[in-house]
C-alpha positions in Angstrom: 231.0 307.9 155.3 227.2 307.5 156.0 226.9 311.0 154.5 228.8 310.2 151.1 226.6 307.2 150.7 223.1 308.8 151.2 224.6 311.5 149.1 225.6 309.7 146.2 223.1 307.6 145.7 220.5 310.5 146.2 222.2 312.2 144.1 221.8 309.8 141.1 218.7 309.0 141.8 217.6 312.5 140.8 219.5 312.1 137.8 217.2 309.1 136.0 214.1 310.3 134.5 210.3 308.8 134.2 209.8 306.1 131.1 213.5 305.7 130.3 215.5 302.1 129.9 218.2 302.1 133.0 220.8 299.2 133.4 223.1 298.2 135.8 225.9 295.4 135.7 228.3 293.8 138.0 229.2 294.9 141.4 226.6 297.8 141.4 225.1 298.3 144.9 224.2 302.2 144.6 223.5 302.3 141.0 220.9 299.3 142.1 219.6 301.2 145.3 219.4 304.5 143.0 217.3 303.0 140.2 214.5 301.4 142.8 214.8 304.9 144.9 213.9 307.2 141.2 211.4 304.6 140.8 209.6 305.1 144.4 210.3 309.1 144.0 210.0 310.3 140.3 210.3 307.8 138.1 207.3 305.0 138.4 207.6 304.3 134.8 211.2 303.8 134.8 212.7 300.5 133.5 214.6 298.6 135.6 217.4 296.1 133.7 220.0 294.7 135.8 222.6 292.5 135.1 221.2 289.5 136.5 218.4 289.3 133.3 215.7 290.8 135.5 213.2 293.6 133.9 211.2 295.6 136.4 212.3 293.3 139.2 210.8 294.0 143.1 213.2 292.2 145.0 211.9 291.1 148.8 215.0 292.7 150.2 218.2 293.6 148.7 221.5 291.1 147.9 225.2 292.6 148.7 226.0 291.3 145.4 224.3 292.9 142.0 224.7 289.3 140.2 222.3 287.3 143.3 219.4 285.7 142.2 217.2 287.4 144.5 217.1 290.3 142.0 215.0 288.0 139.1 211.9 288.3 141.8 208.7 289.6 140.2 210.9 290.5 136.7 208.5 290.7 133.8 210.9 289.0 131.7 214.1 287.6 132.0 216.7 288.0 129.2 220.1 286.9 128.2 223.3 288.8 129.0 223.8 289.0 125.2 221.0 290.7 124.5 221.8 293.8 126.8 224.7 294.4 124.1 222.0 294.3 121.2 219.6 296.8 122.9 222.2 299.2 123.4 223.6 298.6 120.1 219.8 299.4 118.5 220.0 302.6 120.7 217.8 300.9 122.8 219.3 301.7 126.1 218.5 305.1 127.9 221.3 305.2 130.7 223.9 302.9 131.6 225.8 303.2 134.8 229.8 302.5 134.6 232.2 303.1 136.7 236.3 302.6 136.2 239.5 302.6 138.3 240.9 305.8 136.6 238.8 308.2 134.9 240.0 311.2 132.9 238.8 314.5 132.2 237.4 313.3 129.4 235.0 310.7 131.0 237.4 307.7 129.8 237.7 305.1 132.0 240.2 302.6 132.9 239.8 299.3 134.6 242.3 297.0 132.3 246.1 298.1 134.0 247.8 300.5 136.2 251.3 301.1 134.6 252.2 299.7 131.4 250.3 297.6 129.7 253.3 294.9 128.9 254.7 294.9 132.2 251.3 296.3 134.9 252.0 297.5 138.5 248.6 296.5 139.0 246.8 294.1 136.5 242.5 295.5 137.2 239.8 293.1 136.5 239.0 294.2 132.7 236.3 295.9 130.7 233.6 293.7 131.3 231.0 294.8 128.4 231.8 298.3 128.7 233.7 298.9 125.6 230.4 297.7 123.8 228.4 299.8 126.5 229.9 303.3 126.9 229.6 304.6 123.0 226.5 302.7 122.4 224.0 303.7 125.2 222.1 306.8 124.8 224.0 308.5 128.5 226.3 306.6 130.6 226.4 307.7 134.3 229.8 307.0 135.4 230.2 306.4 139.2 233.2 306.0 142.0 233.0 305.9 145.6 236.2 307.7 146.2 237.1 310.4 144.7 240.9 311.6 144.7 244.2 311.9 142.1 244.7 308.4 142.1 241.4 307.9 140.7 240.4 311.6 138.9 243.2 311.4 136.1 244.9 313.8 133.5 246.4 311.0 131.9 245.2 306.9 131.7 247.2 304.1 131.6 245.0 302.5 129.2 241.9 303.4 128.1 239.2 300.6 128.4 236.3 302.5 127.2 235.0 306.0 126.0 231.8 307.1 124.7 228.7 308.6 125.7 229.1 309.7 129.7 226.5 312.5 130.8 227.2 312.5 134.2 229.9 311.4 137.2 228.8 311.0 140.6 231.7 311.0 143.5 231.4 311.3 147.2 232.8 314.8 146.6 230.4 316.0 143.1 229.1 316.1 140.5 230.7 316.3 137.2 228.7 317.0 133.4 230.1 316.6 130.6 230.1 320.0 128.3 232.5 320.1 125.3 233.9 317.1 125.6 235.4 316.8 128.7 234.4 316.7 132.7 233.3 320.3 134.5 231.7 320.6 137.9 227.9 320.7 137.8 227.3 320.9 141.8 229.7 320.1 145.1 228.1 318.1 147.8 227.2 320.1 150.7 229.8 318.6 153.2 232.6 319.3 150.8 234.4 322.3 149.1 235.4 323.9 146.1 238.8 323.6 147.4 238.5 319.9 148.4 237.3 319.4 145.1 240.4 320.7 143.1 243.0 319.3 145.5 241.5 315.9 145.0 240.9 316.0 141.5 243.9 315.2 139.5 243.6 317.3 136.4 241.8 321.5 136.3 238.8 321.8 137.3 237.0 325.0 138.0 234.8 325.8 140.8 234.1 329.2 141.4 230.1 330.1 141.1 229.3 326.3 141.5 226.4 325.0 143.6 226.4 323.2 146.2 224.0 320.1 145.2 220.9 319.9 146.8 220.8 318.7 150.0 218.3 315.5 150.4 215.0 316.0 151.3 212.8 314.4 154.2 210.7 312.5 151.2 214.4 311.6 149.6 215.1 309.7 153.0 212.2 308.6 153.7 212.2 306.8 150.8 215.7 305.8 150.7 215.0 304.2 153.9 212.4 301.8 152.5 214.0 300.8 149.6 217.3 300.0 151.0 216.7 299.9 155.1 220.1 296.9 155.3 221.9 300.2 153.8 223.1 297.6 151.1 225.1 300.8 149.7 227.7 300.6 151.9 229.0 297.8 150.5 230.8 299.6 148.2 232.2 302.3 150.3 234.2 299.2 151.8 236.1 297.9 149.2 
């Protein structure tokens, strides 16, 4: 587990880049962790939004929870929820990370319903500003701590958002998105091609792919002074 986490979070760390607008929402440990990490790395002129209302915030240590207060300390501004929507909406916002219960080959997500909609197996928490998000931001980087065909979908149940996703980062991959739907960029080092097919529940192909990079003594060095609590985790529990 320890692995997955370093190598997620590493892994989308890398994928932010220098002078760009990055946001975060609710329940968003690693996303959080990976924005502060591309800024110590790569990225010093990164913007940091979160969805707390903090800009370029340097919290004293790091909250389990992406809404705590804690993450307003040392903003240069603080702004209202709204006016997250009407950034992205002006094409404002460089990256957003999302994530979703279900997501499809086609980087749709799902966090409204398993089952039918009228009558659910399992009612999911909703959307929560990610039907505005997704098509409007410049790149969304979805994200999901597990990685299986429960979660990797042919088919949604409902489909609570779709629109501009560049990237998905599992504890298995990495996924692009080239012609419109989901193909594997690079397979974490401590994984397999075959791993990666078996747990992903529509085709993917494999052969020829990298492994991703594994991370390097500055990637954890760094890692372990931006988040030494290993706040991460959190999400790898629920």
């Amino acid at each position: 587990m320890h692995e997955q986490d370093t190598m997620m979070v590493i892994a989308m760390a890398r994928l932010l880049r220098d002078g760009e607008r990055a946001f975060h929402g609710v329940a968003s440990p690693l996303p959080m962790v990976a924005i502060l990490l591309a800024q110590r790395l790569h990225a010093p002129n990164l913007v940091y939004i979160n969805i707390t209302g903090g800009v370029n915030a340097h919290p004293e240590s790091l909250p389990q929870t992406t809404v705590d207060p804690r993450l307003l300390h040392g903003s240069h501004v603080i702004f209202k929820l709204a006016d997250i929507f009407d950034m992205s909406a002006r094409g404002d916002l460089d990256t957003a990370f999302l994530s979703g219960v279900q997501i499809d080959r086609q980087g749709r997500i799902n966090m409204s319903v398993i089952g039918s909609y009228a009558h659910p197996k399992v009612r999911l928490p909703g959307g929560a500003g990610s039907a505005a998000i997704l098509p409007t931001a410049k790149r969304t980087i979805l994200w999901r701590t597990r990685h299986d065909t429960r979660t990797f979908v042919e088919q949604l149940s409902f489909v609570t958002a779709s629109g501009n996703v560049d990237r998905v980062v599992t504890p298995l991959c990495v996924f692009v998105m080239r012609d419109r739907y989901l193909q594997v960029e690079s397979i974490h080092p401590y994984s397999s091609a075959e791993e990666v097919r078996q747990q992903t529940g529509f085709t993917v192909q494999t052969a020829g792919i990298p492994f991703t990079p594994t991370p390097t003594a500055e990637e954890l060095a760094a890692l372990q002074e931006v988040d030494p609590e290993r706040v991460r985790l959190v999400e790898f529990k629920i």
